[in-house]
C-alpha positions in Angstrom: 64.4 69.2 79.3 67.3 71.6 78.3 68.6 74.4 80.6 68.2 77.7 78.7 70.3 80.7 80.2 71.5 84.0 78.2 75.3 84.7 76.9 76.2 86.8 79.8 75.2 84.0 82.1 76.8 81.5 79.7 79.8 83.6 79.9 79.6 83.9 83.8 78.7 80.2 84.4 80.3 78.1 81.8 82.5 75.7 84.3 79.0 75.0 86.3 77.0 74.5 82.6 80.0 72.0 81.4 79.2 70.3 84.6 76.0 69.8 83.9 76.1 69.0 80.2 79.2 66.6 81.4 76.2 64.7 83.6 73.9 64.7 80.3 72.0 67.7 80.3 71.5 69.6 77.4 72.3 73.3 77.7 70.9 76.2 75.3 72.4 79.6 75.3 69.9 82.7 73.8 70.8 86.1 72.9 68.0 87.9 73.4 65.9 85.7 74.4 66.1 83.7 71.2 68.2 80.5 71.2 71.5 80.3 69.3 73.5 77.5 70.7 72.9 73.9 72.5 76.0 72.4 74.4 75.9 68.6 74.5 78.0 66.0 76.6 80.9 64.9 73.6 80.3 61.5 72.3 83.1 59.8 70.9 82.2 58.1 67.7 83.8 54.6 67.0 86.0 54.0 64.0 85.0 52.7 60.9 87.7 50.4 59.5 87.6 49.5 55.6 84.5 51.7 54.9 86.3 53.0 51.8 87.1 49.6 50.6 86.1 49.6 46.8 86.0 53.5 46.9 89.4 54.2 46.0 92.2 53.2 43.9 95.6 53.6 43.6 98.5 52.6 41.3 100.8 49.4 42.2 103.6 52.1 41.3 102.5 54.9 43.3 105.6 55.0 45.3 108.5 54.4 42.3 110.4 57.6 41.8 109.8 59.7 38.6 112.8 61.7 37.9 111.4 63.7 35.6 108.9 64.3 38.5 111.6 65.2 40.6 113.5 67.7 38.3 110.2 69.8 38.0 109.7 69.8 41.5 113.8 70.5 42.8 115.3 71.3 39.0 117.7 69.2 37.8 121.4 69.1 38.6 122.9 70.6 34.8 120.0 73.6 35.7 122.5 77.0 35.9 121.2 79.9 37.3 
């Protein structure tokens, strides 16, 4: 069962409710008596490797340098101002 306390109390207590959420209790904060927040303990999730593989593509070139590419980004060199 989940500790409910008000804002002001939230406000007051939170190094004591992080405590307890940090030992797995859920914590719900109300305003006015209605609830509007639940603090959980953080659960790292794990990585998933290669779970875009066949998703995306990209071009063998995709690193070769486009000069004309370049001159639209930085101007080219003959460019007077």
């Amino acid at each position: 069962m989940a500790t409910i306390v008000n804002m002001h109390e939230a406000k007051s207590t939170l190094s004591k409710l992080v405590e307890k959420v940090a030992a797995g209790e859920e914590v719900v904060i109300a305003r006015a008596g209605k609830p509007v927040a639940k603090l959980v303990r953080y659960e790292k999730e794990p990585r998933r490797l290669g779970f875009l593989e066949g998703k995306i593509w990209m071009a063998e070139d995709f690193d070769e340098t486009d000069e004309e590419l370049i001159a639209l980004f930085y101007g080219s060199e003959d460019e007077e101002f």
